[in-house]
C-alpha positions in Angstrom: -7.9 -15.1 -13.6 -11.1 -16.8 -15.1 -14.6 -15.7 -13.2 -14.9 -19.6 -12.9 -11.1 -19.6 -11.0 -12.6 -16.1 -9.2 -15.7 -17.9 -7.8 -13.9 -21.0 -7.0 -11.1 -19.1 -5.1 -13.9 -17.3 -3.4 -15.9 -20.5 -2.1 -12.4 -21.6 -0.6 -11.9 -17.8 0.9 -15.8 -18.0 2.6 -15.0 -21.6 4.2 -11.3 -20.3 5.8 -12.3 -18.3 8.7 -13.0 -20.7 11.3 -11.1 -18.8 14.1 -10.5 -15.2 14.3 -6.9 -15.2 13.3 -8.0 -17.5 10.1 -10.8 -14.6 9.4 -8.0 -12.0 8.8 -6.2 -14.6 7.0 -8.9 -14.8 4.2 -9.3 -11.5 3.7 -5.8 -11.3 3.1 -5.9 -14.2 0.5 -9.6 -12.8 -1.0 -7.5 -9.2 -2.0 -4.0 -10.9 -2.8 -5.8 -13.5 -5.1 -7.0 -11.1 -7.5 -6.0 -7.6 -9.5 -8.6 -5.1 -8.7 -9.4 -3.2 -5.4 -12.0 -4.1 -3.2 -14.7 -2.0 -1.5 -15.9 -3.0 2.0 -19.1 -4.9 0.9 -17.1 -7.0 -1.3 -15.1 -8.3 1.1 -18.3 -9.0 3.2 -20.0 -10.8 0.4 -17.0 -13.0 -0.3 -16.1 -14.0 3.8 -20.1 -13.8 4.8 -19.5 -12.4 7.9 -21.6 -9.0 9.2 -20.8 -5.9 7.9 -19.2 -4.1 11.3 -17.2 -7.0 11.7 -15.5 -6.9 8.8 -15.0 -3.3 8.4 -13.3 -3.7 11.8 -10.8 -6.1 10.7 -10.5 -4.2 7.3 -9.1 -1.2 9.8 -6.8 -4.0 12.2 -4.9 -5.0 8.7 -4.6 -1.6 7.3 -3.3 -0.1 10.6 -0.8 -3.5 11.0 0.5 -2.3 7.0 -0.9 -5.6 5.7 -3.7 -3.6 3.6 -3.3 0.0 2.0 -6.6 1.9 1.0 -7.0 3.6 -1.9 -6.9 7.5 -2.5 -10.9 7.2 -3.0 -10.8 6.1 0.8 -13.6 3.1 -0.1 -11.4 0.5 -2.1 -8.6 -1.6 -0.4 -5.4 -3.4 -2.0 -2.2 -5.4 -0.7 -0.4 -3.2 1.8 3.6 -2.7 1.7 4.0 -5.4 4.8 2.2 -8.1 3.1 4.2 -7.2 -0.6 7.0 -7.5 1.6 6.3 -10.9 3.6 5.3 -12.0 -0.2 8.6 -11.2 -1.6 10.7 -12.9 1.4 8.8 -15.6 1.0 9.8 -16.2 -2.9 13.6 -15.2 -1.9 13.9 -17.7 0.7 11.5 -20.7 0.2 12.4 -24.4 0.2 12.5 -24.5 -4.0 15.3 -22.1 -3.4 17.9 -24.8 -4.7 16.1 -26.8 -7.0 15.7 -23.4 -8.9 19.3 -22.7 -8.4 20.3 -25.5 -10.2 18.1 -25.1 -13.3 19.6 -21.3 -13.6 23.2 -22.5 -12.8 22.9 -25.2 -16.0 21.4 -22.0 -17.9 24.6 -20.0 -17.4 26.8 -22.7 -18.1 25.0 -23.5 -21.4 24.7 -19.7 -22.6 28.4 -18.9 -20.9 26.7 -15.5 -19.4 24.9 -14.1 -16.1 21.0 -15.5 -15.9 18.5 -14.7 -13.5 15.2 -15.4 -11.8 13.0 -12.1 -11.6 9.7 -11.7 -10.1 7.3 -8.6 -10.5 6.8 -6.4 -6.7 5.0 -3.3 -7.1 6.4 -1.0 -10.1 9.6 -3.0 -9.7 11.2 -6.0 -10.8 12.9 -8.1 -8.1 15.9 -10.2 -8.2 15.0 -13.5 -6.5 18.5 -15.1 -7.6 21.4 -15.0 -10.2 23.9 -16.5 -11.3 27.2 -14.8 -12.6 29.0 -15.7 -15.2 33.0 -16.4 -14.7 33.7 -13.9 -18.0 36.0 -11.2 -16.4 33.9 -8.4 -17.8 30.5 -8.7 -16.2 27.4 -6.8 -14.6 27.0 -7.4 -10.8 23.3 -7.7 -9.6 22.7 -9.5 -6.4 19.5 -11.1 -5.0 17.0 -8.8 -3.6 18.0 -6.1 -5.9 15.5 -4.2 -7.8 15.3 -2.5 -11.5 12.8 -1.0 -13.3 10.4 -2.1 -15.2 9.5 -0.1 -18.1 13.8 -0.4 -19.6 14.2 -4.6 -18.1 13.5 -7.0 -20.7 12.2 -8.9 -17.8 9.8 -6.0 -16.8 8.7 -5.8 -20.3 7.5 -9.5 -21.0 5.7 -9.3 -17.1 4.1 -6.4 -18.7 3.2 -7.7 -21.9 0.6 -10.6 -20.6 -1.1 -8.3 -18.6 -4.4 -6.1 -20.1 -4.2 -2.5 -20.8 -6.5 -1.7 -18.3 -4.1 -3.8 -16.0 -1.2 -2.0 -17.2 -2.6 1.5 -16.8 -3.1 0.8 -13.4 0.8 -0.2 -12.7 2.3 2.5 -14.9 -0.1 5.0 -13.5 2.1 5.0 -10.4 5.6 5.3 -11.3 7.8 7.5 -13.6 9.0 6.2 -16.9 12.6 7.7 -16.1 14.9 8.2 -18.9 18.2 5.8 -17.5 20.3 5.7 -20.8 19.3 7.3 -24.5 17.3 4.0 -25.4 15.6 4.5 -22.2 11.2 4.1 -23.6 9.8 7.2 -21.8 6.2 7.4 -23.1 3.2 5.5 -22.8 2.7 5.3 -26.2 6.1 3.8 -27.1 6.2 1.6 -24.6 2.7 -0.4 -25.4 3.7 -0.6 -29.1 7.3 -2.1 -27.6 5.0 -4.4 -25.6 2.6 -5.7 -28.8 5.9 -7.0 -30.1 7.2 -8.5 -27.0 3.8 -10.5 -26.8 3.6 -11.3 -30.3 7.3 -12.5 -29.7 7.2 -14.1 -26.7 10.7 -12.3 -25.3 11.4 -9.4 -24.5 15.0 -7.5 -25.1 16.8 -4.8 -22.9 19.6 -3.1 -25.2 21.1 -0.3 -22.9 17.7 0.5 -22.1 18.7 0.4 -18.0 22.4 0.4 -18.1 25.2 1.5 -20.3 26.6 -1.3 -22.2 24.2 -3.8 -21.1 22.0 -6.3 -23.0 19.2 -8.9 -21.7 17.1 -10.9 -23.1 14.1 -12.4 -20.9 11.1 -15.3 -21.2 8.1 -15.5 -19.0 8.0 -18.8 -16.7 4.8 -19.8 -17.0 2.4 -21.1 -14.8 0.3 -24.5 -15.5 -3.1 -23.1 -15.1 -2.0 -21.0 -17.8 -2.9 -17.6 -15.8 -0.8 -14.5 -15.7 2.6 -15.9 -14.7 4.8 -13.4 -12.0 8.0 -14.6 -12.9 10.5 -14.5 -15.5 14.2 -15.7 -15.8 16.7 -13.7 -18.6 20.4 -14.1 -19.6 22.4 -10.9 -19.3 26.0 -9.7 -21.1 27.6 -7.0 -22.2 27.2 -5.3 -25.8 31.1 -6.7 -26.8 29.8 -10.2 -26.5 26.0 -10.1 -27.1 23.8 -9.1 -29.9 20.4 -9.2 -30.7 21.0 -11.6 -33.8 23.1 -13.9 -30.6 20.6 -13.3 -28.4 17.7 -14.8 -30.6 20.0 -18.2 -30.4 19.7 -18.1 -26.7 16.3 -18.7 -26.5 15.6 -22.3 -27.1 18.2 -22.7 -23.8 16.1 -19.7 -21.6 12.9 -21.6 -22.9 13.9 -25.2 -21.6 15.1 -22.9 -18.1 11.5 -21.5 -18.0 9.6 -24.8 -18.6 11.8 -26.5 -16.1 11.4 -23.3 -13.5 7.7 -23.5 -14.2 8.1 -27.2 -13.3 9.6 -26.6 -9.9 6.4 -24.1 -8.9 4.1 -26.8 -10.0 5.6 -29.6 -7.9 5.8 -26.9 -4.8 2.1 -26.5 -4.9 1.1 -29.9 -5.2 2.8 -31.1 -2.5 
């Protein structure tokens, strides 16, 4: 986010809290809008209400699970309720068939599994698939999760995001060795991500499971900020290759553009 899309999102946040319900609200939308942690006085200087106040409703959302504080005790950050309530909301809003559709023509064009991923926490989270009809096949259902250091989709989320941003996320979960391709360092892993943004995809070859390739594309967003979804076609090693993969992107590209088309109408409706 832009300090000129940071300030105007802020000017919204300080004119939402007309009632007392709408005050928790913002503070809510003030610490979901943007990646960072925020002390108690920045909250008060972005909602403009006094000091105790605030404080006091800092503690009502962290005691309801909607904020979690940091281990400094000062700085506060989306709690595990409101990840959650965010996460339902993307697996069962009304664009749920629109998007459908658009990976349901992917997997008949590419003849293999696609799906729509979204970044939650150290996680990547299914938010739908489609399977193909090929007899040997990988099942993932909706709502499942898979890591995101060894998912091609994990890796092009990463890949947009700073270092600094990065280091903050990969600070707090293990890079666990699932296969022998498995990255397991820090240092392997951003030279793996230089290429996947240079790229512009991002490949999973046996990285998370035996036997299993992906290849993944961001679905970006129209403002052109850091985008929280990505949608990748999935096969086994017998029938995909990175040399057939590279032919499925135009296809995962016209997917993305037309997922990223879907979000767009959604919010301007």
């Amino acid at each position: 986010m832009t300090e000129k899309q940071a300030k105007v999102r802020e000017s919204k946040v300080k004119n939402a809290g007309d009632t007392p319900t709408m005050r928790l609200f913002s503070i809510l939308e003030l610490i979901a809008s943007q990646d960072r942690m925020f002390a108690l006085q920045d909250v008060v200087d972005a909602i403009e209400l006094p000091k105790p106040t605030v404080h006091r409703m800092l503690q009502q959302l962290e005691g309801a699970g909607m904020l979690a504080r940091d281990t400094d005790g000062r700085h506060y950050c989306v709690g595990g309720r409101l990840r959650r309530l965010a996460e339902d909301l993307l697996l069962n809003d009304t664009k749920y068939g629109a998007r459908r559709a658009v990976l349901r023509n992917l997997g008949n064009e590419l003849g293999e599994s696609c799906n729509l991923t979204a970044l939650s926490g150290g996680e990547v989270l299914y938010l739908d698939r489609v399977e193909t009809e090929a007899p040997l096949r990988f099942y993932l259902r909706p709502g499942s999760r898979v890591p995101i250091h060894c998912s091609a989709s994990g890796k092009v989320l990463l890949a947009q995001m700073s270092p600094a941003q990065r280091r903050r996320l990969l600070a707090e979960i293990s890079l666990e060795s699932y296969t022998k391709n498995t990255i397991t360092t820090l240092d392997e892993l951003e030279k793996e991500l230089a290429l996947v943004k240079e790229c512009g995809y991002a490949f999973d070859n046996e990285e998370f499971l035996p036997g299993l390739f992906c290849v993944a594309v961001l679905v970006p967003r129209a403002d052109g900020g850091r985008s929280n979804m990505a949608v990748a076609m999935q096969a086994p090693v017998m029938r995909m290759t990175p040399d057939k993969a590279l032919l499925c992107l135009p296809a995962l590209k016209r997917a993305a553009t037309a997922l990223a088309k879907i979000e767009t109408q959604g919010h301007s409706e």
